[in-house]
Each structure stands twice: as structure tokens, then as C-alpha cells.
C-alpha positions as CSV (number, residue, x, y, z in Angstrom):
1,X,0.0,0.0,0.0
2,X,2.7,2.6,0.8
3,X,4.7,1.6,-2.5
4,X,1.6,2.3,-4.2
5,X,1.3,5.4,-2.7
6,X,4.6,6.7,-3.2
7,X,4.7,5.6,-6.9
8,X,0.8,8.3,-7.4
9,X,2.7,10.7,-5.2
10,X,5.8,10.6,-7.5
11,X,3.8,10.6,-11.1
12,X,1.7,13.1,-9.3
13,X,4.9,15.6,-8.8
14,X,5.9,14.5,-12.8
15,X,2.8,15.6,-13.8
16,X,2.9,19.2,-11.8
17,X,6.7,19.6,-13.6
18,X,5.8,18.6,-16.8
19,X,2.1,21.3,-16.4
20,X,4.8,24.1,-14.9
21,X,6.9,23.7,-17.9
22,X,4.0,23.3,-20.3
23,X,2.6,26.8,-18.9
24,X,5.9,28.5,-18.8
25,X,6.6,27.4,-23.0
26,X,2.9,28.7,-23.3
27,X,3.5,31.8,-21.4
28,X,6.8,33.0,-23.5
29,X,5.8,32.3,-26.9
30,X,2.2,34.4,-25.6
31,X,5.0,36.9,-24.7
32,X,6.6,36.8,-27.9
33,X,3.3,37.2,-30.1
34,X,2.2,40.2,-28.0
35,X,5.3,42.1,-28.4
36,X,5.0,41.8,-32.0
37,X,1.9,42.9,-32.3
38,X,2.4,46.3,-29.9
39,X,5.4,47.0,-31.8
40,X,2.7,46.7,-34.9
41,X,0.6,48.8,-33.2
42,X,3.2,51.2,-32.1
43,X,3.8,54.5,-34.3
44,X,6.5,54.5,-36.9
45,X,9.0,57.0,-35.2
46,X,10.0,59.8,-36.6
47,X,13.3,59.1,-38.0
48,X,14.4,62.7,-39.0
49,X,13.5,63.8,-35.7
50,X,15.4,61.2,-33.4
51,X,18.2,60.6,-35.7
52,X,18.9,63.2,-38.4
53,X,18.1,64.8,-41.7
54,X,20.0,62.4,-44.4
55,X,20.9,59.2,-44.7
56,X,23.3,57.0,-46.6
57,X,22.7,54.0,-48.5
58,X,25.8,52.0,-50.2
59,X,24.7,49.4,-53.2
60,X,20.7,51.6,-53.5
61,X,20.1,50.3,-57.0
62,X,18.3,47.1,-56.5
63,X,17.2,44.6,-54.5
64,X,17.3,45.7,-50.7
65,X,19.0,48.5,-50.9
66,X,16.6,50.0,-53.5
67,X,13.4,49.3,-51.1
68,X,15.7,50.8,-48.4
69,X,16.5,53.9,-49.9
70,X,12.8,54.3,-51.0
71,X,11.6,53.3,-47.6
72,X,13.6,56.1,-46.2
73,X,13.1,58.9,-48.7
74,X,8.8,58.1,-48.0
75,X,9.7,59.0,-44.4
76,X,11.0,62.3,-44.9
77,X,14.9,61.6,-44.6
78,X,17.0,63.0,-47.6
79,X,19.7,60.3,-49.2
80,X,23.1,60.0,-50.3
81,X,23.1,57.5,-52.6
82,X,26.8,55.4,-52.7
83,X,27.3,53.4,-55.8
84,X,29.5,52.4,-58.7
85,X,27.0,52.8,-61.9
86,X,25.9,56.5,-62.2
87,X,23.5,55.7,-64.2
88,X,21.7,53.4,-62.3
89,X,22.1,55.9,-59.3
90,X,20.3,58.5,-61.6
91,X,17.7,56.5,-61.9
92,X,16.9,56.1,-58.4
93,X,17.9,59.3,-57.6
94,X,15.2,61.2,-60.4
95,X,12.3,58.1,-59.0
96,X,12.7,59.6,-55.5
97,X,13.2,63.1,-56.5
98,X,9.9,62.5,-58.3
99,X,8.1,60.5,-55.8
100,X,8.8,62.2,-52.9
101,X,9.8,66.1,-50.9
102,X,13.3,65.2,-49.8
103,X,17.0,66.0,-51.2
104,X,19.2,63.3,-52.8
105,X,23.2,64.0,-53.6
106,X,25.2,60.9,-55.3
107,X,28.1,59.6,-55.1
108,X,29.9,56.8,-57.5
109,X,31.8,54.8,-55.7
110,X,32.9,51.2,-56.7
111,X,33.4,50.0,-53.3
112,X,35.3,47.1,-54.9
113,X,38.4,49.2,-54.6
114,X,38.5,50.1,-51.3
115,X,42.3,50.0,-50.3
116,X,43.6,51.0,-53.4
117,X,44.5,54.4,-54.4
118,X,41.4,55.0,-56.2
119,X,39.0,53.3,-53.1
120,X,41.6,56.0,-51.3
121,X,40.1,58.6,-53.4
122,X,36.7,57.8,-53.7
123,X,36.6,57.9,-49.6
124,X,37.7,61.2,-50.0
125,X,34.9,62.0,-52.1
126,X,32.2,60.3,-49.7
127,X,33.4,62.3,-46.6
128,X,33.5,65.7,-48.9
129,X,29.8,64.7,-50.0
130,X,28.6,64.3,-46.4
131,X,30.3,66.7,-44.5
132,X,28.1,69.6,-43.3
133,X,25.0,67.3,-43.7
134,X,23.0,66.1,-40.6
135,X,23.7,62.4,-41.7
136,X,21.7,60.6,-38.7
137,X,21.5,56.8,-40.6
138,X,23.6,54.8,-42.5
139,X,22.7,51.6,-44.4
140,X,25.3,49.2,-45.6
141,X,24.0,47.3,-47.7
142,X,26.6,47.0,-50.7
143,X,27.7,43.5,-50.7
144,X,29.1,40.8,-53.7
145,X,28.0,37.2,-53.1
146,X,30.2,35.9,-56.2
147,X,31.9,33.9,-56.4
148,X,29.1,31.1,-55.6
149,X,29.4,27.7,-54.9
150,X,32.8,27.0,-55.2
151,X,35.7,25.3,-53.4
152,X,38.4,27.9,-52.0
153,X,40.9,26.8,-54.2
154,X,39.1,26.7,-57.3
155,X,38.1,30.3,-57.3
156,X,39.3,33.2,-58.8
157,X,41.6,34.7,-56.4
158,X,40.4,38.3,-57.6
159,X,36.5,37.6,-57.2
160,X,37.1,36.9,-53.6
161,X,39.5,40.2,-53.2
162,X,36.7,41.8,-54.5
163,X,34.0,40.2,-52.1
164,X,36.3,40.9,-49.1
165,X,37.0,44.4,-49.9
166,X,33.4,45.6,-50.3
167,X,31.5,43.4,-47.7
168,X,34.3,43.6,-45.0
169,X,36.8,46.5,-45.4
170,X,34.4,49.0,-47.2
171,X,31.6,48.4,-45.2
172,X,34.1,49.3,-42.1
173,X,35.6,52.3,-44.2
174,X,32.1,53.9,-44.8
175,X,31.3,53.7,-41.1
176,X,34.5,55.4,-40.1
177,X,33.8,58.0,-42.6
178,X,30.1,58.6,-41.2
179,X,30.8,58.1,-37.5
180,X,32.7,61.1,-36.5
181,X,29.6,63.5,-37.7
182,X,27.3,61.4,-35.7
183,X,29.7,61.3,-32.9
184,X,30.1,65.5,-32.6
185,X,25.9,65.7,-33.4
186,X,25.2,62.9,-30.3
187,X,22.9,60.6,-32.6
188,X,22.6,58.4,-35.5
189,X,21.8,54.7,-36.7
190,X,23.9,52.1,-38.4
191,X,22.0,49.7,-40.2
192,X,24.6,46.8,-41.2
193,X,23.2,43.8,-43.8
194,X,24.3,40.6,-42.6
195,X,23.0,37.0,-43.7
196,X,20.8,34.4,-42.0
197,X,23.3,32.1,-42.9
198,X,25.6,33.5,-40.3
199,X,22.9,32.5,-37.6
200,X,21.2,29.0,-39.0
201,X,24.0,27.0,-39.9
202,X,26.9,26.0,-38.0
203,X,28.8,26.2,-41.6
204,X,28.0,27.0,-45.3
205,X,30.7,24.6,-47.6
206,X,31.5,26.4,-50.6
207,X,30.2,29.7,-50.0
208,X,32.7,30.2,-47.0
209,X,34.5,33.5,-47.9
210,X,30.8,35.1,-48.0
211,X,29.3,33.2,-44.9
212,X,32.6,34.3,-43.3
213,X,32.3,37.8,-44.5
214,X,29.2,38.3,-43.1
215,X,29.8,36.7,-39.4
216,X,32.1,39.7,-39.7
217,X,30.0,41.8,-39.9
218,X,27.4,40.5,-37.5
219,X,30.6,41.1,-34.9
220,X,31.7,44.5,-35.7
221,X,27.7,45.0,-35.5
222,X,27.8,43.8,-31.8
223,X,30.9,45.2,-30.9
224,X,30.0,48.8,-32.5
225,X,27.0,48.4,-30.4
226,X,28.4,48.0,-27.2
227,X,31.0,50.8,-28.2
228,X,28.3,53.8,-29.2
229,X,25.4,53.1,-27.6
230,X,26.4,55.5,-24.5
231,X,26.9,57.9,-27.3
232,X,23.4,57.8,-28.6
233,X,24.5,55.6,-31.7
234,X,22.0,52.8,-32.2
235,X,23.8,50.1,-34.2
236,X,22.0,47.0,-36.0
237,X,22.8,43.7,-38.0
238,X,20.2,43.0,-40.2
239,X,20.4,39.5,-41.0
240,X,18.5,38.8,-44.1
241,X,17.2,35.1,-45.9
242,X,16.2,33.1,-42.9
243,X,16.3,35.5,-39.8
244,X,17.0,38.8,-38.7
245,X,18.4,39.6,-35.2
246,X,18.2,43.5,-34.1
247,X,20.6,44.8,-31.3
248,X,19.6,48.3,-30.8
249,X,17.7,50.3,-33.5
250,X,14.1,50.3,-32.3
251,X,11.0,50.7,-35.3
């Protein structure tokens, strides 16, 4: 009698843990789905207000960076628009003008050549083009995912330069160039593009300069973070495909 006793008392108390852990999954993923939908509810802030009256955006001619630098210019801020065709930069640049009140300025850049004489130069040019403006956000979204699908040693040693020097090194060049404005004004937002597959997968075989590249810049997004946010710099990795992971920018 007391075995069978002590055997209801003991499913009894598995029951109770298994109910407490049942309620406490329940009660997070409730949490979850009403944060999303008061930040839904929330209003949009006002983006020239808390952060400044411009923006940049590297790579604005398709694809993300396009919908960004729309995005932004339908919320009031003015763009400069970083690139390497001018006449694709044009063409954004007369379908906001024409779309929308703000300012746009442009500047052809072909981030590719970043640590060369001529990325030297065209630096130079980006900081001349932003300097006087209240530049509160930066986007960079410029990034090469070629060469694809390939083992290390069978790629073209050139196409992989290339892919480090805009997605790591230019990426930290443009922020350099931006930061000390924001720094003197007390405000501003970085807005870095990343990759889900730096968060999914424990490793991504034959894309690994790229999935490498971007874990870099998911870290310099965290560290940057931690560095400016006393400063009243918000800093964020977007990380597109699968996920995206936000470390201080708020909607």
C-alpha cells in the first residue's frame, strides 16, 4: 500500500513539472506574439527627428538596398546614394526626387576598390559629400556574393579580393567615414546587412569566404554596439534570408 502510494505521489509531482513547464513554453511564446503585435501597433518614429536629416545608402540600385532607400526617402529623410553605376544611381535618384519632398546627392563609388589608391580617393569624395550634412542613418547594404558555390581553391583569387574588400573593409571604411559627424551631433543609426546564414547553420561549404564575411560583420555589429550606444548611436545587423536579429535600432 505505501509503494503504491509513493509511486501516485511521484507521477503526481511529474505531472505538476511537466504542467509548470508546459505553462511557462505557453506563457513566452504568448509573450513573444504580444510584443510583435504592440510593436505593430506602435507608431512609426519619426526618424528625421530622433536621428537626423539624411541618410546614406551603399549598393541603393536594386534589390534591398533599393526598397531601403525608398523606404527612407517616404519618411522624410534626404539620401546620399553610394554606388558604382551613375546611371543606375540616376535612376533612383530622379524616381525619389519625383516620388517624394526630400533632397538626394550621389556619389559613384565602386566599393570594390576600397584600399587602393582609387578606393583612397573615392573615400575622400564620400566624406566631402557628407560633410556639413545632418547624416543621422547609415545603411550598408553593398555586398558581392560571387563567387558562388565554389571550393576555396578553385576560385578566382580576384572575385574573392573583391568580395572581401566591399562586404568587409568598405563596409568598415564607410562607417569610419560617417561616425565622426554622428559622434560631434550625439545621434545616429547604423543599419549593417548581414545573412541568415551567419545565424542558421553551424557552416555553409563552398560559400565560406561570403558566410565568413558576413559573421564579420554580425561582430563589428555587436561590438560597434556595445561601443556607441552610451553615445546615442544605435547600431544593428540586419540579418536577411532566414532570420533577422536586431541589437539596438528600435521601429
Amino acid at each position: 500500500m505505501g509503494a503504491l502510494l509513493f509511486r501516485q505521489q511521484q507521477e503526481a509531482a511529474w505531472f505538476v513539472s511537466l504542467a509548470i513547464l508546459g505553462a511557462l513554453h505557453v506563457a513566452a511564446v504568448a509573450f513573444r506574439i504580444l510584443s510583435h503585435l504592440l510593436l505593430l501597433l506602435r507608431r512609426p518614429t519619426d526618424l528625421c527627428h530622433r536621428y537626423g536629416a539624411w541618410a546614406v545608402v551603399t549598393g541603393p540600385t536594386s534589390g534591398m538596398g533599393r526598397s531601403v532607400a525608398l523606404e527612407l526617402a517616404r519618411r522624410g529623410i534626404n539620401l546620399v546614394l553610394v554606388g558604382r553605376d551613375p546611371a543606375k544611381l540616376k535612376d533612383i535618384s530622379d524616381n525619389i526626387s519625383c516620388t517624394y519632398a526630400v533632397q538626394t546627392k550621389i556619389v559613384v563609388v565602386d566599393l570594390a576598390l576600397i584600399a587602393t589608391p582609387q578606393g583612397d580617393e573615392a573615400l575622400r569624395l564620400l566624406r566631402h559629400a557628407v560633410a556639413g550634412l545632418d547624416v543621422g542613418v547609415l545603411v550598408n547594404n553593398a555586398g558581392l556574393a560571387k563567387p558562388c558555390a565554389v571550393y576555396l581553391h578553385e576560385a578566382d583569387v580576384e572575385a574573392w579580393v573583391r568580395m572581401i574588400r566591399v562586404n568587409l573593409w568598405a563596409l568598415t571604411e564607410v562607417t569610419a567615414a560617417v561616425l565622426p559627424g554622428m559622434l560631434e551631433r550625439g545621434r545616429g543609426a547604423i543599419v549593417n546587412i548581414g545573412s541568415g546564414t551567419t545565424l542558421t547553420i553551424p557552416s555553409f561549404p563552398l560559400f565560406s569566404i561570403y558566410a565568413a564575411s558576413k559573421r564579420y560583420v554580425a561582430q563589428l555589429s555587436r561590438s560597434l554596439h556595445v561601443e556607441y550606444r552610451a553615445r546615442g548611436i544605435d547600431v544593428q545587423c540586419q540579418k536577411h534570408l532566414s532570420a533577422i536579429r536586431i541589437y539596438s535600432l528600435r521601429s
